[in-house]
C-alpha positions as a printed Julia matrix, in Angstrom:
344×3 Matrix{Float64}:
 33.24  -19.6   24.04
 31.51  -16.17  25.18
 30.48  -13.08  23.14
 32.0    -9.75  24.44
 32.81   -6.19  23.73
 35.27   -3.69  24.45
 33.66    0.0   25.11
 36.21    2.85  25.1
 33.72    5.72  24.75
 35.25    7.41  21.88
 35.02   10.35  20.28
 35.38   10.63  16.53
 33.78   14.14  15.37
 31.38   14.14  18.55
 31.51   16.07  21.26
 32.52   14.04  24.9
 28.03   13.95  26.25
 27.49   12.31  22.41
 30.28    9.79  22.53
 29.04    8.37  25.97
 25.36    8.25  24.19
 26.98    6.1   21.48
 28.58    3.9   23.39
 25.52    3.05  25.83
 23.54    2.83  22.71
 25.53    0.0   21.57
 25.66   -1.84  24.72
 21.63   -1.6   24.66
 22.3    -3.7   21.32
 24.32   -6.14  22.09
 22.17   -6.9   25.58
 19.26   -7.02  22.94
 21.78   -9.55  20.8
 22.41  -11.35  24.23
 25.66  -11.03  23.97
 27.53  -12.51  26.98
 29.86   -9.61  28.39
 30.24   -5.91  27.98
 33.6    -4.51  29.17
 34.59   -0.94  30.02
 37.45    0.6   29.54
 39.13    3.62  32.64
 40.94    5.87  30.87
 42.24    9.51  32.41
 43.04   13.07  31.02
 41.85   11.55  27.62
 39.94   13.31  25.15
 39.2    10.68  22.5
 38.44    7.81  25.01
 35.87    9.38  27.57
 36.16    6.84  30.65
 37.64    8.18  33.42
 34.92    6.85  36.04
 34.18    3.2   34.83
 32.16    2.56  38.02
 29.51    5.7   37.41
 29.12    4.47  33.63
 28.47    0.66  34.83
 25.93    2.34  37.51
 24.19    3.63  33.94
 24.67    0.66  32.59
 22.96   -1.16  34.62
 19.89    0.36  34.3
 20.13    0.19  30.44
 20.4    -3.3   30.1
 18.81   -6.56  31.47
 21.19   -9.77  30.52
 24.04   -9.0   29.16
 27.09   -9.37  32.12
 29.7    -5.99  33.17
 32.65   -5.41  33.9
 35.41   -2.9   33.68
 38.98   -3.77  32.62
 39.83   -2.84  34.08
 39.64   -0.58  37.27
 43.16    0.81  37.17
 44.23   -0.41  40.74
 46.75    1.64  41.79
 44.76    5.02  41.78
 41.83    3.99  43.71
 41.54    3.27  47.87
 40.57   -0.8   48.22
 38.36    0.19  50.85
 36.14    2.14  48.61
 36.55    0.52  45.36
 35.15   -2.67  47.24
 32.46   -1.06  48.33
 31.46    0.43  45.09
 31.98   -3.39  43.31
 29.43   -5.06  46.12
 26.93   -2.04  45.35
 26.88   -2.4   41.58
 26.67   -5.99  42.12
 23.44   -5.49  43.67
 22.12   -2.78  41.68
 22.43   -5.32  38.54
 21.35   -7.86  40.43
 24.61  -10.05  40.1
 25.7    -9.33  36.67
 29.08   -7.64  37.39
 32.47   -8.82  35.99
 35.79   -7.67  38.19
 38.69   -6.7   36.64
 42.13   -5.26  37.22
 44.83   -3.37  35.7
 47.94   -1.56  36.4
 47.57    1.8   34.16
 50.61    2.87  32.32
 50.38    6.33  31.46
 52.4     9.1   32.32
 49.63   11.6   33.1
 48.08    9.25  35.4
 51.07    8.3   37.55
 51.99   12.41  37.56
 48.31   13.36  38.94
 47.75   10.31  41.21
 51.35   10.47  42.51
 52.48    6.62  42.29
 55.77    6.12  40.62
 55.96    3.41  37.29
 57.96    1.05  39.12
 55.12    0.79  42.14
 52.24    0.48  39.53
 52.17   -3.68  38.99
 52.79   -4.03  43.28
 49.69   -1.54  43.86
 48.23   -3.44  41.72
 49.05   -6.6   43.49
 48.09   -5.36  46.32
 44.73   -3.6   45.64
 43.35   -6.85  44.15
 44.67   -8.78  47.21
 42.79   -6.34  49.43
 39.7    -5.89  47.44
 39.1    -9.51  47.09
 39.55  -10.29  50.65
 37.0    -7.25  51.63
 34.32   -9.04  48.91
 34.8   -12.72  49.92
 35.39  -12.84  53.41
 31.78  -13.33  54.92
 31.89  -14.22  58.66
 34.53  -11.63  60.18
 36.27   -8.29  59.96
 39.1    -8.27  56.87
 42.56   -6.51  58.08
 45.36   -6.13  55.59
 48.68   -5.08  56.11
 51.08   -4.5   52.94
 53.33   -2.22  51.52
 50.98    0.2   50.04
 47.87   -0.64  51.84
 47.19   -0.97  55.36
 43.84   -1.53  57.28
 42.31   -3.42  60.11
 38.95   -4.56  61.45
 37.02   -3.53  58.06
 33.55   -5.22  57.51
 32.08   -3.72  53.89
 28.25   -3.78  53.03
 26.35   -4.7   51.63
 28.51   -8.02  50.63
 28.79   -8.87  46.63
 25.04  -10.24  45.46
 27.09  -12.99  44.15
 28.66  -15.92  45.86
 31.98  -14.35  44.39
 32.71  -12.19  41.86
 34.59  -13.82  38.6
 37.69  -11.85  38.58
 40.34  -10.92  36.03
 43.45   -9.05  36.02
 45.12   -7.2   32.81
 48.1    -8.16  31.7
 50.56   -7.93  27.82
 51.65  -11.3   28.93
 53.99  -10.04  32.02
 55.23  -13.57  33.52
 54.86  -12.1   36.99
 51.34  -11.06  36.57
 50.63  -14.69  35.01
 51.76  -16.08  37.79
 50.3   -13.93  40.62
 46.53  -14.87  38.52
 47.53  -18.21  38.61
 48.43  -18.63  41.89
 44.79  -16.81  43.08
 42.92  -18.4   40.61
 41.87  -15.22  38.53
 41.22  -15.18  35.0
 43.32  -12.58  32.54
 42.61  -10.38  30.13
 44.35   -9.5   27.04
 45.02   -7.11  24.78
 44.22   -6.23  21.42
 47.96   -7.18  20.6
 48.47  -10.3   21.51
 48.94  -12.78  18.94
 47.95  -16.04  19.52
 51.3   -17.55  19.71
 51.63  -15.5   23.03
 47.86  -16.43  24.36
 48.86  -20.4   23.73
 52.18  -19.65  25.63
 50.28  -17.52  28.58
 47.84  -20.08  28.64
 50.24  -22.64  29.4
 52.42  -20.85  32.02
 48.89  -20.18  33.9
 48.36  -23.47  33.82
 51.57  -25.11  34.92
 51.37  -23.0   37.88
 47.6   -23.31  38.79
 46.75  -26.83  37.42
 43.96  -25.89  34.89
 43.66  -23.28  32.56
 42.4   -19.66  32.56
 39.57  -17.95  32.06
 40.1   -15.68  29.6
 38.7   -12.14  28.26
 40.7   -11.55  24.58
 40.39   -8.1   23.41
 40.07   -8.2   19.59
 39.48   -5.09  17.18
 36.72   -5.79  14.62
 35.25   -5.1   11.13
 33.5    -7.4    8.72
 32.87   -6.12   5.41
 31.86   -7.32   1.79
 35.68   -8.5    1.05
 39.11   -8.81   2.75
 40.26   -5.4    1.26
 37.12   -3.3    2.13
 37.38   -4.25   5.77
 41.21   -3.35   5.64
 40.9    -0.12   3.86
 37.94    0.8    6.84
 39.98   -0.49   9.94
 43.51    0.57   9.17
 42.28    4.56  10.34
 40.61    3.74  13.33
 43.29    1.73  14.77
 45.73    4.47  13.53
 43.39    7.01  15.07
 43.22    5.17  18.36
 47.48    4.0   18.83
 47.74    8.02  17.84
 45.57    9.09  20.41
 46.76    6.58  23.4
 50.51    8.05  22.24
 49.37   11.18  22.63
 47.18   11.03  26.27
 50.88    9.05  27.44
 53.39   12.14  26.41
 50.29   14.71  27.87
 49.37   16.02  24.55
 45.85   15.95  22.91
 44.89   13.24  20.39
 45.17   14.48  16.84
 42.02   15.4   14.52
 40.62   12.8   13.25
 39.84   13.43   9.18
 38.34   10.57   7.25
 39.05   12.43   3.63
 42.9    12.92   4.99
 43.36    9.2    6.13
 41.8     8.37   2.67
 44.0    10.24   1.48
 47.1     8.87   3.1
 45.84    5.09   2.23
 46.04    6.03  -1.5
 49.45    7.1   -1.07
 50.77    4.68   0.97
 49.68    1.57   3.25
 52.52    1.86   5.81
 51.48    5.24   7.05
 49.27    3.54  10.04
 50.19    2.91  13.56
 48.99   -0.4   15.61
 50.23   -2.66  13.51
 49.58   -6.37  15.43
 46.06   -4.55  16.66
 45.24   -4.91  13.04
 47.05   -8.24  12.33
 45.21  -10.01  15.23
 41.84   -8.25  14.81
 38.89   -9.86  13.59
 39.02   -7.84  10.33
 37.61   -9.12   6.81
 35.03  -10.36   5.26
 32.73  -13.37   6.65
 34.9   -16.1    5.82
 38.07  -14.57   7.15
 36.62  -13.41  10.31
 35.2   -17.11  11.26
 38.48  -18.75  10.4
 39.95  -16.04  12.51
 37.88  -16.46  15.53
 38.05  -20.47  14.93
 42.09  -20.01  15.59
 40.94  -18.58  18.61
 38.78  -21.58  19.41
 41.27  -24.02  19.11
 43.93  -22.24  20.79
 42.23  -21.22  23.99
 39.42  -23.32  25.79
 38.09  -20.67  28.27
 37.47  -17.51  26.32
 35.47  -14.52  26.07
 35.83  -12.97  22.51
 34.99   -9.07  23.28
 35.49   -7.37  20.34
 36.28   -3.48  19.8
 34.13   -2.1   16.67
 35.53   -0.08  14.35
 33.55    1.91  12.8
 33.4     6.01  13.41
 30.13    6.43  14.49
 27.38    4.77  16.29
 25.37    3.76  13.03
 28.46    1.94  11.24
 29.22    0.28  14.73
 25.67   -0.76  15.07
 25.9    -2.09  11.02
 28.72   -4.14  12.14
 27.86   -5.85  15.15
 24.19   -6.53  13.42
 26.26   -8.3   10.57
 28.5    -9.75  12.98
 25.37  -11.61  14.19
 23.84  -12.53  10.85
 26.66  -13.75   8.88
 29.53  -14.53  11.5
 28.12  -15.34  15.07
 26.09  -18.36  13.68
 28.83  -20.09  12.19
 31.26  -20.18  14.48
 29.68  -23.12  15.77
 32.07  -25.91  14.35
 29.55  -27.8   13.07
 28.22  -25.08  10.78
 30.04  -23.96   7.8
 29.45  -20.89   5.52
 28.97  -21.89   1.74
């Protein structure tokens, strides 16, 4: 089991310069924690979640950290030129001396399919395709690539530099879509999930990946996160930010701005009422409670997946509660999820 997480550059009462600050600040941590993974979001016409070029921040990145691995997932395929994106992957590969992660996704937001022009039903065979081609461009050593699809046609290309890496571990995104199971499978790419898959559904993508390729996946889980003194404080601190964040990801779809966020209002609202919240299974799979629940939590995960990256999404508001979580994280939760410890 690896150590990730999730980096969405948000903005909760910061303005868009401060939020990418935070969120390098914390990856500077959890290098310093040696955590395994760090994984950046891409997210377009977005005001709350500031990622809209996930290869300029991991260029940062790199420079800002010494261990920990990077990766973005994932690099919305559709919208980018495989050509380029290739070359981009090889260079960062280099310029963090062969610490970058590859991953893939298909986007799914209105805006983004408007402004880059590529219909809804072309977004998971772009995808397809992009990774086919981008692969090919990074892994083929001793001759010229050409590619011919539906989408994407080139011949005679020869990138450099080549990937610092032997080859690049690569994942693709998926809500458990059979057919993008199945085309990971089949290449032998890892998957990533989301924040709302249960682990009924990981066990059951698990074993479709594995009944087609013959061994099981590599895989990065996305899982939201807060550890507190008791069950109901962490509750009572996580329900707004998931609200916050499924109300702002509604919002960037339907191409209106993500609502104010007010921590005396949600407060508010909690004391009223507990159903208020949006993001329901984000909050029933998170990591979320105190000590003991969160490492029988990420035990499940340990005996329902063999190959996984645990990359978890902090939920705190600002970068000092985020960096009071992760540092508790690894005082009173990271060491015993060893099975052979157990907290008294």
């Amino acid at each position: 089991m690896k150590w990730g997480i999730f980096c969405l550059f948000e903005r909760f009462n910061v303005n868009a310069n401060q939020a990418i600050e935070n969120q390098l600040k914390l990856i500077e941590l959890v290098d310093a924690m040696r955590f395994d993974e760090v994984w950046l979001g891409e997210h377009h016409f977005n005001d709350f979640s500031i990622c809209p070029s996930p290869s300029l921040l991991l260029v940062y990145t790199t420079a800002r950290t010494k261990y920990v691995r990077l990766g973005c997932a994932g690099f919305l395929a559709p919208f980018y030129d495989a050509i380029r994106l290739a070359e981009e992957v090889a260079t960062l590969d280099h310029l963090s001396q062969g610490r970058i992660n590859l991953g893939f996704a298909k986007g799914a937001f209105a805006p983004d399919s408007k402004h880059f022009n590529v219909t809804v039903e072309n977004l998971r065979p772009m995808m397809f395709e992009c990774v086919d081609a981008v692969t090919q461009l990074l892994h083929v050593k001793d001759q010229p690539v050409g590619f011919e699809g539906k989408f994407i046609h080139f011949s005679e290309v020869d990138i450099e530099p080549k990937p610092f890496q032997a080859k690049i571990p690569t994942y693709i995104a998926t809500f458990a879509s059979d057919e993008t199971i199945a085309f990971a499978a089949k290449k032998g790419f890892g998957l990533m999930l989301s924040q709302g898959v249960d682990l009924d559904e990981c066990a059951r993508v698990s074993q479709a990946y594995e009944a087609i390729a013959g061994f099981k996946p590599q895989i990065v889980l996305l899982r939201t996160f807060y550890v507190a003194k008791s069950d109901e404080e962490a509750a009572y601190k996580a329900r707004p930010t998931i609200d916050h964040f499924a109300k702002s990801m509604r919002a960037a779809s339907s191409f209106h701005k993500s609502p104010h966020f007010d921590q005396n209002r949600y407060k508010q609202l909690i004391a009223e009422r507990s159903t208020f919240f949006d993001g329901q299974k984000f909050f029933d799979c998170g990591i979320i409670g105190d000590a003991k629940t969160c490492i029988a939590k990420i035990k499940a995960i340990q005996a329902c997946l063999d190959h996984v990256t645990i990359t978890l999404k902090p939920l705190g508001v600002d970068l000092f509660e985020n960096i009071t979580l992760l540092r508790t994280f690894n005082e009173v939760v990271r060491p015993y999820c060893d099975e052979k410890k157990e907290l008294v």
